[in-house]
N, CA, C and O of each residue as an XYZ file, in Angstrom:
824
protein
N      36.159     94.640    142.509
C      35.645     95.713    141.647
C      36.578     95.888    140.452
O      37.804     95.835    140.541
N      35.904     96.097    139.340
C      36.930     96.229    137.841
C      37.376     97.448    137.761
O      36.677     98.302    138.307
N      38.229     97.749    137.298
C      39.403     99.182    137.229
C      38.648     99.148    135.845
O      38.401     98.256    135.034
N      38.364    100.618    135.925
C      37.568    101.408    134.814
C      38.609    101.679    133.375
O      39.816    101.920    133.363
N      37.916    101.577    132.530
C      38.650    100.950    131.250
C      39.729    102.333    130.595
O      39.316    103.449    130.284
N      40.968    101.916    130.527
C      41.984    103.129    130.179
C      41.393    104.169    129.228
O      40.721    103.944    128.221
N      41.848    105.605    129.839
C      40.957    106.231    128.586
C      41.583    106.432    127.235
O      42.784    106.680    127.124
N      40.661    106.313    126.072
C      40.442    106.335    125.236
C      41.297    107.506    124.284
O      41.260    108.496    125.015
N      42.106    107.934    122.928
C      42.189    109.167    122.579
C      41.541    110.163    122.832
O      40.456    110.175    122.251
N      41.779    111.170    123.574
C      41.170    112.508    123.552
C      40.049    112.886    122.069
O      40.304    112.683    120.882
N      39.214    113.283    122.477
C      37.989    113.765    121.664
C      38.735    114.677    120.674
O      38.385    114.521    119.504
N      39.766    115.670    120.917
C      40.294    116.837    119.735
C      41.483    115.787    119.174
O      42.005    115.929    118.068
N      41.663    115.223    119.666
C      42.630    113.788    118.701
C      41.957    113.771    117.892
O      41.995    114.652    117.032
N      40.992    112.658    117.850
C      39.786    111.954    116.800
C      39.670    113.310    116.108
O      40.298    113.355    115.050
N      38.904    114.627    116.506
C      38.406    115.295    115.398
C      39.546    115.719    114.730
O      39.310    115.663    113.523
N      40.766    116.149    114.966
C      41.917    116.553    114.143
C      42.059    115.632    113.244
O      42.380    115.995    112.113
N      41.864    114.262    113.513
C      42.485    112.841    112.418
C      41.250    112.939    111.501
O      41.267    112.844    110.273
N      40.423    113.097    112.106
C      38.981    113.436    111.151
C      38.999    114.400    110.273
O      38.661    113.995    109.161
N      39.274    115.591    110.320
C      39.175    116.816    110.020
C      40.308    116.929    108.925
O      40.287    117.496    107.833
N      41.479    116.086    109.670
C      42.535    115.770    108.503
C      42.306    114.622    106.974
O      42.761    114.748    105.837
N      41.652    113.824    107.414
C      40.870    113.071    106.526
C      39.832    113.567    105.845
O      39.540    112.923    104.837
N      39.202    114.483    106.074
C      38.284    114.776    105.289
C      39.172    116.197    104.517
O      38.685    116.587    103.456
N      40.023    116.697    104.871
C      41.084    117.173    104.007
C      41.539    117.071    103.084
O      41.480    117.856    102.137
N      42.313    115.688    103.187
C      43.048    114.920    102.095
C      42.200    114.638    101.364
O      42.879    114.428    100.360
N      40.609    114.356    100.898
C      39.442    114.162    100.148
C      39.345    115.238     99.430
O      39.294    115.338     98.205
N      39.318    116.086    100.279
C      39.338    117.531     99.735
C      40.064    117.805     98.329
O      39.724    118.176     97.205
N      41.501    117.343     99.130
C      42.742    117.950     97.979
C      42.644    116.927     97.060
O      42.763    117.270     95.884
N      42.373    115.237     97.395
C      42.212    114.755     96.278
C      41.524    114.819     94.997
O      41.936    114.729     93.841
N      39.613    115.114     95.827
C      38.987    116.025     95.012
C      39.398    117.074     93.804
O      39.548    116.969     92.587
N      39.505    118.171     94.803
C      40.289    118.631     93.470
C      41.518    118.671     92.947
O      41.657    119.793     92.461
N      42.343    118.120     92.817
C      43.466    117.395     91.567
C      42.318    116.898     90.824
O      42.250    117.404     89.704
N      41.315    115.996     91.117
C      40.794    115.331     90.362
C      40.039    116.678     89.574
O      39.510    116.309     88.526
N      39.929    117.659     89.756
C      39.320    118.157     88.985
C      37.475    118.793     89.093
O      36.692    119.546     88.515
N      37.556    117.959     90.132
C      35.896    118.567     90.601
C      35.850    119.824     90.843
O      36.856    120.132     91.482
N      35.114    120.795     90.632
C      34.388    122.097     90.584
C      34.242    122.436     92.492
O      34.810    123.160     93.309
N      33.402    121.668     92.495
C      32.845    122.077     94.072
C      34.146    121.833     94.589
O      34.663    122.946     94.676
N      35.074    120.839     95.037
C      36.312    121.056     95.808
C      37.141    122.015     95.532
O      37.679    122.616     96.462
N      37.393    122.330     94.283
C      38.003    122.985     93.930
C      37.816    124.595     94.900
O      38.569    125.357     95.507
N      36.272    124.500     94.569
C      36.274    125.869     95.080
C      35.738    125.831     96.944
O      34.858    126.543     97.427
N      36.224    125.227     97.379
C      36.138    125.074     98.934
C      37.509    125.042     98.823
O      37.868    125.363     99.956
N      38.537    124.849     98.141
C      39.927    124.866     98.129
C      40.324    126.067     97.963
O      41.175    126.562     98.702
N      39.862    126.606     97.137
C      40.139    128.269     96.838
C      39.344    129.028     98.330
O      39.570    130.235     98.421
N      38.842    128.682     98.972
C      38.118    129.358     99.948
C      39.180    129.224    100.987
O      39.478    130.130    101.765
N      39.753    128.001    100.956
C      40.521    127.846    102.487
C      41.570    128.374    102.112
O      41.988    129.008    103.081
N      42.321    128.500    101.179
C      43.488    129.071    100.566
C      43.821    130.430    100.895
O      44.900    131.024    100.894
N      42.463    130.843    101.221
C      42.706    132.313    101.961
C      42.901    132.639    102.936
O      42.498    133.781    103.159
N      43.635    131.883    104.157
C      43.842    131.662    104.929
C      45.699    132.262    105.039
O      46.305    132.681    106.025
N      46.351    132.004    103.090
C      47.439    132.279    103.505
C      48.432    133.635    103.116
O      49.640    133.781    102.927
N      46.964    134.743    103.103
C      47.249    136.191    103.942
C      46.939    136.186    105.101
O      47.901    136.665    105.701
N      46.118    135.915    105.838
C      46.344    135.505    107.468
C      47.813    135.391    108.070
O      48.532    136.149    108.721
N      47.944    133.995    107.518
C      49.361    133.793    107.858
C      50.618    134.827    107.366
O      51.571    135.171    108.066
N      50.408    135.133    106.277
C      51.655    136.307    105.740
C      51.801    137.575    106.345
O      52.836    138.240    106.391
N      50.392    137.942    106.930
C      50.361    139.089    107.445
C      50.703    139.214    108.835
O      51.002    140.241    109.444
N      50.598    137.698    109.375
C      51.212    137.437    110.541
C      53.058    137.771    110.654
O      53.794    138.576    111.226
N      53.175    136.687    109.794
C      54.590    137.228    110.171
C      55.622    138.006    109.460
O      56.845    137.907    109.369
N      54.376    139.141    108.792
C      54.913    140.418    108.542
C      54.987    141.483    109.217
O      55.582    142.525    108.943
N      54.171    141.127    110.407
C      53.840    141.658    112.105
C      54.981    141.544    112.720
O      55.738    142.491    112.938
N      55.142    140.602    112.980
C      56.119    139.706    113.644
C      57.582    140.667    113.148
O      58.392    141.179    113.920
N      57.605    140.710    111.608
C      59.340    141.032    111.653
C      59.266    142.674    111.223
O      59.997    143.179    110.371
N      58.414    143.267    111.857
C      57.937    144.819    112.007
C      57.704    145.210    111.161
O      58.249    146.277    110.881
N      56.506    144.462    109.960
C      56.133    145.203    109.130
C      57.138    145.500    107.390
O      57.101    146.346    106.496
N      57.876    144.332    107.658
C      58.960    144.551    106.365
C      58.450    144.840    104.946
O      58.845    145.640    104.097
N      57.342    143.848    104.948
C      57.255    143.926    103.508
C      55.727    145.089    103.302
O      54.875    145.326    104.158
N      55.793    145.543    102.120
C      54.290    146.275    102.267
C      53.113    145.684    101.710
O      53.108    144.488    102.000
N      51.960    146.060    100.929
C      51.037    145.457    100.482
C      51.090    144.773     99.399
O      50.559    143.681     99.203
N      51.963    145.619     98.403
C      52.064    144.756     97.106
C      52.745    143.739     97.228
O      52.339    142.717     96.674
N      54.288    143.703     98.176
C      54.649    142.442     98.028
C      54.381    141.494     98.710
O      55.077    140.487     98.584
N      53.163    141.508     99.761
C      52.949    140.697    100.509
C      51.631    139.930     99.433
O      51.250    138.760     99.455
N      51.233    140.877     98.697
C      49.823    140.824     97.527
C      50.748    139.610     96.510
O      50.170    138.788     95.800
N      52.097    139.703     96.615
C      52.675    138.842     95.681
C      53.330    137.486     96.063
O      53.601    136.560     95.298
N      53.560    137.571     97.607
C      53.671    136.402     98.366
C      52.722    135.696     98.414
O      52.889    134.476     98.417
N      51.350    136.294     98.471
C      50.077    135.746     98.675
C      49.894    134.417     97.727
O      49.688    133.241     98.028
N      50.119    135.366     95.907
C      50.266    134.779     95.339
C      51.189    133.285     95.154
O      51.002    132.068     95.150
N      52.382    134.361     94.996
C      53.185    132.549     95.031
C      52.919    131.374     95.926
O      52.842    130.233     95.471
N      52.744    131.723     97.516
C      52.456    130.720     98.148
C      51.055    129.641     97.829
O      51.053    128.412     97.902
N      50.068    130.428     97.510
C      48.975    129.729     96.719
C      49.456    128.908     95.681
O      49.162    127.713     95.708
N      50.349    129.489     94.508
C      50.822    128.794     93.488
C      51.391    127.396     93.964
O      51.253    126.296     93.429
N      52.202    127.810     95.342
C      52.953    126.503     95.329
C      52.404    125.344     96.213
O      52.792    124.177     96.192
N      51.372    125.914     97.036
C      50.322    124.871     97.571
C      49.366    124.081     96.357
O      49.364    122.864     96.542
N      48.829    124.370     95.563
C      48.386    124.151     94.177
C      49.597    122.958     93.541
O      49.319    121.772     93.359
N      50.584    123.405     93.342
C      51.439    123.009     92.752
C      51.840    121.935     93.267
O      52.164    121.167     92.362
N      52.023    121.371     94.536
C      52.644    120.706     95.786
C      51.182    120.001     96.425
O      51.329    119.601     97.580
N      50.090    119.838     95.962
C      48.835    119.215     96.231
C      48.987    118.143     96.605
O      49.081    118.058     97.830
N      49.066    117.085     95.966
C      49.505    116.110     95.982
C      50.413    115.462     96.629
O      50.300    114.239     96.723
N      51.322    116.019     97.116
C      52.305    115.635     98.405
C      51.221    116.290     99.880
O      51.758    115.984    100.944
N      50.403    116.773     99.999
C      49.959    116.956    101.061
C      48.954    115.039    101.393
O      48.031    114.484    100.796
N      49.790    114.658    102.598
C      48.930    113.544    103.148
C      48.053    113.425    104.182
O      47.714    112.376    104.730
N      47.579    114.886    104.511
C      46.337    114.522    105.314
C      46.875    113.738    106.920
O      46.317    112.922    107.652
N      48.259    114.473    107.000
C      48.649    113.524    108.428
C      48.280    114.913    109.940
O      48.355    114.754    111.158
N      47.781    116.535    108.879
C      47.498    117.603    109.781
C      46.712    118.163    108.600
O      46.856    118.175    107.377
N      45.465    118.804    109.830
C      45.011    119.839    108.689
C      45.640    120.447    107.702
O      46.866    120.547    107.734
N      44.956    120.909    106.749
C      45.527    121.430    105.725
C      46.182    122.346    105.912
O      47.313    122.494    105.450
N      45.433    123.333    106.811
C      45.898    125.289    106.941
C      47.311    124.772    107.677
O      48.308    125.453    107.437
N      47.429    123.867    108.365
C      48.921    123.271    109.075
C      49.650    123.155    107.936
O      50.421    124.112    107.855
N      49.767    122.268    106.846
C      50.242    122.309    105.746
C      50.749    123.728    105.306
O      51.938    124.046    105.294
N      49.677    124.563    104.937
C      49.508    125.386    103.965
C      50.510    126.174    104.514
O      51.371    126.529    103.710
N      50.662    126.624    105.902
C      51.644    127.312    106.694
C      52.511    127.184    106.519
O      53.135    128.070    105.935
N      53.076    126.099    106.873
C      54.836    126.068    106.095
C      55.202    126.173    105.160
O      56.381    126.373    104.870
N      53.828    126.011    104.053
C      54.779    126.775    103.081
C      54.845    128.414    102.945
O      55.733    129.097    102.434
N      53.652    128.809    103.548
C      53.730    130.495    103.773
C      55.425    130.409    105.020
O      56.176    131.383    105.062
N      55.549    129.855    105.387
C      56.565    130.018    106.458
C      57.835    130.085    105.768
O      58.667    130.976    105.943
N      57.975    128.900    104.808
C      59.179    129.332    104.224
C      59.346    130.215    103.246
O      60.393    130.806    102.985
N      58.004    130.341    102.532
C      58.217    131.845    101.471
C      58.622    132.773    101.937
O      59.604    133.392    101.529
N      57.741    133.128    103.160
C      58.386    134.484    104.055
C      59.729    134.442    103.845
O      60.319    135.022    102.934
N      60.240    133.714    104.738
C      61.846    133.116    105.376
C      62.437    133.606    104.029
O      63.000    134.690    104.183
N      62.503    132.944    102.212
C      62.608    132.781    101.638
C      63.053    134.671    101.220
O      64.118    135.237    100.976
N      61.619    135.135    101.313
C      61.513    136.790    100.581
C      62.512    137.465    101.403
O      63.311    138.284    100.950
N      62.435    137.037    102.829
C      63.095    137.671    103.500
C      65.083    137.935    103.550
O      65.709    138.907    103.972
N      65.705    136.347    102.802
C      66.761    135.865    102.468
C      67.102    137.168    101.231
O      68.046    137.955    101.311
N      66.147    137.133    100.202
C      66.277    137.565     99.142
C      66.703    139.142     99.736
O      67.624    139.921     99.984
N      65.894    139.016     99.738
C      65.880    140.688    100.875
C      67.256    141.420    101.670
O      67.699    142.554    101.853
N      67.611    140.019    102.004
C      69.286    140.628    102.733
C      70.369    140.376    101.730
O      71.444    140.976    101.718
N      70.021    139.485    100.927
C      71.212    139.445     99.889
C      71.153    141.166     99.410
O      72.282    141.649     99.496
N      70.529    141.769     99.126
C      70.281    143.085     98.551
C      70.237    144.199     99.677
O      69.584    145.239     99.606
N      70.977    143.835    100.639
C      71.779    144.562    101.402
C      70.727    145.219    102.900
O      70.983    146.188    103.616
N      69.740    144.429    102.959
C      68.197    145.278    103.510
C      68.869    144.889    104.981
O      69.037    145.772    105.822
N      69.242    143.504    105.234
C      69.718    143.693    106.682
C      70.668    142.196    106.601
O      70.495    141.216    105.876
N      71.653    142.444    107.579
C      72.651    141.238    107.578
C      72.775    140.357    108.121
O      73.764    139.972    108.745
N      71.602    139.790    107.952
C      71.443    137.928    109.121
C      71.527    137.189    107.358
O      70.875    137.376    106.331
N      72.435    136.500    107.650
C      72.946    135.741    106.774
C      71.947    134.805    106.282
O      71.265    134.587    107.283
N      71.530    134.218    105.452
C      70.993    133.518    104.619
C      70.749    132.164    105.506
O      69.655    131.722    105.860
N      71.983    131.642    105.763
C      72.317    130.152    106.528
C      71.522    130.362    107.700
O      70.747    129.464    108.028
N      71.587    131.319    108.325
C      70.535    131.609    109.800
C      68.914    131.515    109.840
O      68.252    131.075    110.779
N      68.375    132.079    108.485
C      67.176    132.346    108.100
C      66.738    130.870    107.502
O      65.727    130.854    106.799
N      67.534    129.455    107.770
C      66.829    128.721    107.228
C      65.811    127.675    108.220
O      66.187    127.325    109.339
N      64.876    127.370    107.807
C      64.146    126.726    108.860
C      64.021    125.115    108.588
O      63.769    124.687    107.462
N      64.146    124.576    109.304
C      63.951    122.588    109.508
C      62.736    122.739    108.860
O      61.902    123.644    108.895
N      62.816    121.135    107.950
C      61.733    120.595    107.562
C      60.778    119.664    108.402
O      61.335    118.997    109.274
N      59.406    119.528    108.257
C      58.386    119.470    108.927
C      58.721    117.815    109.203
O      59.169    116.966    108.432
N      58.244    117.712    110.867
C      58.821    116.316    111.835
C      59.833    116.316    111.720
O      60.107    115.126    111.564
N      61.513    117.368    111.639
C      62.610    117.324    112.417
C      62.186    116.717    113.849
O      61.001    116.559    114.141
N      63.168    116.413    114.656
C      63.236    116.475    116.403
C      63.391    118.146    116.678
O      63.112    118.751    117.713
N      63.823    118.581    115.656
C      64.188    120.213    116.203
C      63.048    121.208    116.544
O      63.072    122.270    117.167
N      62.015    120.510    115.923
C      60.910    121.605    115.218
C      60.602    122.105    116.524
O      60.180    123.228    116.249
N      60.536    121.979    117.909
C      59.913    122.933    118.847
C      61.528    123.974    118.943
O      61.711    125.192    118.945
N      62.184    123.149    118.993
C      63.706    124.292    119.198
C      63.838    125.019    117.974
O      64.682    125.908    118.083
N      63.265    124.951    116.775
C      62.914    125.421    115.476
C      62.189    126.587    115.945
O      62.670    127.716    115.857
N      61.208    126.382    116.372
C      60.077    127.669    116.952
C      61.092    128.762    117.607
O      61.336    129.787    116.971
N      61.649    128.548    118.814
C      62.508    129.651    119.313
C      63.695    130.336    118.633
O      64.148    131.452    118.888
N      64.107    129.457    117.723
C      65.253    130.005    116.874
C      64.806    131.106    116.102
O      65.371    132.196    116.008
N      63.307    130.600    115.323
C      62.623    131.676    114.806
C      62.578    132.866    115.459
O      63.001    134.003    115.250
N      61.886    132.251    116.395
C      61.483    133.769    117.055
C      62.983    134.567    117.096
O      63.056    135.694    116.607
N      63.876    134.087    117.552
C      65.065    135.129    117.706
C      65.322    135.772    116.517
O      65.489    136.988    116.420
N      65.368    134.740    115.333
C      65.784    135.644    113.851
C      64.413    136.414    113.650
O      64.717    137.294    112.846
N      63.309    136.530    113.895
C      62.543    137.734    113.883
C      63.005    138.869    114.614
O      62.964    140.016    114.171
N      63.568    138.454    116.051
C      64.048    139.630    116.964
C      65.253    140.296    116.475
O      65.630    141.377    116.929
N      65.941    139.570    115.426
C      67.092    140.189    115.333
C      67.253    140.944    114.249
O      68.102    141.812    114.044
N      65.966    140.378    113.232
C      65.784    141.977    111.962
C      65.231    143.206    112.675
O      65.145    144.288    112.094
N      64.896    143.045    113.811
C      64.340    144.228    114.111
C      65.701    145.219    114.859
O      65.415    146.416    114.891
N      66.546    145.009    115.211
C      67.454    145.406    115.540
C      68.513    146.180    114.328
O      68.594    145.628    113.231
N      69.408    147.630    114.616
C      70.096    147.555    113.543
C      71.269    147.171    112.822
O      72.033    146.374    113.366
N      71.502    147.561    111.818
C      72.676    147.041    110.908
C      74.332    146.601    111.783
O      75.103    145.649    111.660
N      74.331    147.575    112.474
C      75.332    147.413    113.306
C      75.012    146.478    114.467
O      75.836    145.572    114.343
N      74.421    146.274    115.294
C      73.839    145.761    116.278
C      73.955    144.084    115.669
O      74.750    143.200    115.989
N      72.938    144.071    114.776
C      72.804    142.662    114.226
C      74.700    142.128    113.950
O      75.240    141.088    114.328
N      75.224    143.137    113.281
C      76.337    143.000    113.074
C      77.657    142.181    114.395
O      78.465    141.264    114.245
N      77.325    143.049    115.590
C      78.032    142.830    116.847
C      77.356    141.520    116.872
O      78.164    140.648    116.553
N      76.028    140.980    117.162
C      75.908    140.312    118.144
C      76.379    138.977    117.349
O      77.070    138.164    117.963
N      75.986    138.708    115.870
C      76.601    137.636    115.167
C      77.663    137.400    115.082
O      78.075    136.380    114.528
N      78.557    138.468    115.722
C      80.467    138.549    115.226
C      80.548    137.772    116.770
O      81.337    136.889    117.106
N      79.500    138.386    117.551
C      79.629    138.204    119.113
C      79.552    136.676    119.567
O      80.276    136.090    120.372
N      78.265    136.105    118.686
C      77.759    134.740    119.234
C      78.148    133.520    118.253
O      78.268    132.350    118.614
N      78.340    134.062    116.812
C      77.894    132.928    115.447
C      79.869    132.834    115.316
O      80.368    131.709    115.346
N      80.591    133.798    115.210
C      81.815    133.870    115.015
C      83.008    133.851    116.301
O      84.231    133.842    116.162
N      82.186    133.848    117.630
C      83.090    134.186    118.610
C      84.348    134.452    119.072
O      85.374    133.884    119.446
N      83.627    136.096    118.815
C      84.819    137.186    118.426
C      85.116    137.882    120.145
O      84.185    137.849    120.949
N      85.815    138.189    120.352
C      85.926    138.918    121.563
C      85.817    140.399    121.127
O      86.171    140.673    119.980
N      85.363    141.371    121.932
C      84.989    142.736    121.719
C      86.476    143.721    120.799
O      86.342    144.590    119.939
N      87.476    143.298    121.248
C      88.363    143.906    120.541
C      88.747    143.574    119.355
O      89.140    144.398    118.529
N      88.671    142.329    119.153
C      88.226    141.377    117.290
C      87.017    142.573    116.732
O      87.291    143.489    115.958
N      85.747    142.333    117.280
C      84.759    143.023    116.992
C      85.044    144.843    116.523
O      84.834    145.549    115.536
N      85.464    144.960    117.502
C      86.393    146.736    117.446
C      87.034    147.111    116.360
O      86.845    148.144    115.719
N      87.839    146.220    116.140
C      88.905    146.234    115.052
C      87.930    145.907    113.707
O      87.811    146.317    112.552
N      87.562    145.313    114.237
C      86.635    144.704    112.724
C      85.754    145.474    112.030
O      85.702    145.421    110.801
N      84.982    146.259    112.752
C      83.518    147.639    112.980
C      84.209    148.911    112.741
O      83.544    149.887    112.394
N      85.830    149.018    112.935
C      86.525    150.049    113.276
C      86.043    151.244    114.583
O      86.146    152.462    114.435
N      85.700    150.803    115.400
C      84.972    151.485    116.138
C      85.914    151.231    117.969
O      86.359    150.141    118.328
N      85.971    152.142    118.564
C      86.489    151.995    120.033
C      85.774    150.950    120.850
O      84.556    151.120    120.895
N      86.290    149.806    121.573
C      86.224    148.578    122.113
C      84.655    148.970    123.094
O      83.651    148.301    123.338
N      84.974    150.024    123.367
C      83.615    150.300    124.630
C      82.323    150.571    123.887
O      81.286    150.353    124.513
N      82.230    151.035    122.581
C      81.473    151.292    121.804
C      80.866    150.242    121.431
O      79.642    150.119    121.373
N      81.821    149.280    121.108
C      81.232    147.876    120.562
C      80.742    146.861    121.681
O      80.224    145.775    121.422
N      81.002    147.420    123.133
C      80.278    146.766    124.416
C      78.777    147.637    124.479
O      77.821    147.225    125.137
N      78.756    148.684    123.818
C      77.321    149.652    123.899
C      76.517    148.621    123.314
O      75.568    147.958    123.733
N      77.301    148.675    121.974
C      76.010    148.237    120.517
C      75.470    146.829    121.192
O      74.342    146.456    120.868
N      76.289    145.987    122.178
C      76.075    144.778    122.179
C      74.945    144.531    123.392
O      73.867    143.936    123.419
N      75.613    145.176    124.245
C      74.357    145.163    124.979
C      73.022    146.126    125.122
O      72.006    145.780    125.724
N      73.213    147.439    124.440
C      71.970    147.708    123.538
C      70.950    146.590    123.289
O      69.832    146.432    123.779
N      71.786    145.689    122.194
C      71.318    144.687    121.391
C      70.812    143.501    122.078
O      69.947    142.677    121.782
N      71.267    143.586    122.661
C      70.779    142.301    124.120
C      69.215    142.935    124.664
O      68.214    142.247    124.463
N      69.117    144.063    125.243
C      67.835    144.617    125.717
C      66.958    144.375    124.486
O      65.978    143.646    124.328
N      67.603    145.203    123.666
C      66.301    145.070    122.513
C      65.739    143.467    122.213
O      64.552    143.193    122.033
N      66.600    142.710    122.205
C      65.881    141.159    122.074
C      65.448    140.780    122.908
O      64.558    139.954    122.706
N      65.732    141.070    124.119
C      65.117    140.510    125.345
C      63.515    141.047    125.232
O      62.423    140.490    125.343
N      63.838    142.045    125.028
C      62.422    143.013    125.065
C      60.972    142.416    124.135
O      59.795    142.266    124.463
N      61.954    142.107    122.457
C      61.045    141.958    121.476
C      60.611    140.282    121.256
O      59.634    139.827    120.660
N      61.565    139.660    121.871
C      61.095    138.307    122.518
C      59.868    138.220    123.720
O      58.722    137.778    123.638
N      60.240    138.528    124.298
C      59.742    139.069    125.838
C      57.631    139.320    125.109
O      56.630    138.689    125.445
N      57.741    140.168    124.365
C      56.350    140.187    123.898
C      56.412    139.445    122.501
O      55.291    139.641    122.031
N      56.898    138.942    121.893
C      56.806    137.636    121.274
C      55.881    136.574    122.247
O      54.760    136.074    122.149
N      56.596    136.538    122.885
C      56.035    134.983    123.678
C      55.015    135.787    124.527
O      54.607    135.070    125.441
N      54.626    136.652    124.540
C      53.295    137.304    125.245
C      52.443    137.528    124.018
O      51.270    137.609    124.381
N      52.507    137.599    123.322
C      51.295    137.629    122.266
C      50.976    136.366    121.686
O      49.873    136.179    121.171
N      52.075    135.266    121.740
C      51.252    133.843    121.000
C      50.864    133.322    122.582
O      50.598    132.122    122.514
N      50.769    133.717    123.678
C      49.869    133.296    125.209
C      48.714    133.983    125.608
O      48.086    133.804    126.653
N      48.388    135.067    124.383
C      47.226    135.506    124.737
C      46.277    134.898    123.864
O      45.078    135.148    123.986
């Protein structure tokens, strides 16, 4: 009897490679200038307040309407702008995301330089698309979301705690604050991430 023939790519394979191909037509389309792509391009493009508003959720609501009304913008600008480097190797809205991903990241940098909260710049940066990192990329995120939500001081301990490895009386001295105080803020700061992780990863499983 013949052993039944190995199976084949999965059916959501094919349509993703499909779906991605008829993408890249898309975007070629319009560069080229056609009308009708163009405006099926402007249609899907709206997709990246979806995404902005996502992970303006995500880092509790930081930014408000206008400037998210202005992220909207730029990120469109720079998908537009950056057309042409899209190759149709993932849907588009896959594309289109990272770059809403790093604008965020980006507004958000800007944001702490101007004193809004103190996760350093270098922390807030994210791997470019097909690192090996990119799933360990995902969780890192999630933590630097968990950790704007936390406060000034807190964020403060736990980076002196983990990024600088400071021992609590370094930390003390440093915060000016009594050694037991700076064991509060820290493990405070520990619950609260556990917590805001904790339904992180319960809301992208529902």
């Amino acid at each position: 009897m013949q052993s039944p023939p190995s199976p084949s790519t999965p059916r959501r394979d094919a349509d993703l490679a499909l779906s991605a191909t008829h993408d890249l037509e898309l975007a070629r389309a319009a560069r080229g200038g056609d009308r009708g792509s163009t405006d099926r391009l402007v249609e899907r493009l709206t997709c990246v307040a979806l995404f902005l508003n996502t992970q303006n959720r995500r880092f509790g609501g930081m930014f408000d309407g206008e400037a998210l009304r202005d992220l909207d913008q730029e990120c469109q600008a720079i998908a537009w702008t950056k057309l042409g480097e899209y190759e149709g190797r993932g849907p588009l809205e896959a594309w289109v995301y990272r770059i809403c991903a790093l604008q965020f990241m980006n507004a958000v940098r800007r944001r702490g330089r101007r004193g809004t909260t103190s996760i350093d710049a270098h922390e807030l940066e994210l791997p470019t698309v097909g690192e090996p990192s990119e799933w360990a990329a995902d969780d890192l995120q999630r933590l630097r979301v968990a950790l704007c939500g936390l406060s000034d001081v807190e964020q403060r301990v736990v980076r002196m705690r983990h990024y600088e490895q400071l021992g609590f009386p370094e930390i003390a001295a440093e915060l000016a604050m009594p050694v037991n105080t700076a064991k509060s803020h820290y493990h405070r700061a520990l619950i609260r991430l556990r917590d805001r992780l904790k339904r992180a990863f319960d809301e992208e499983g529902t």
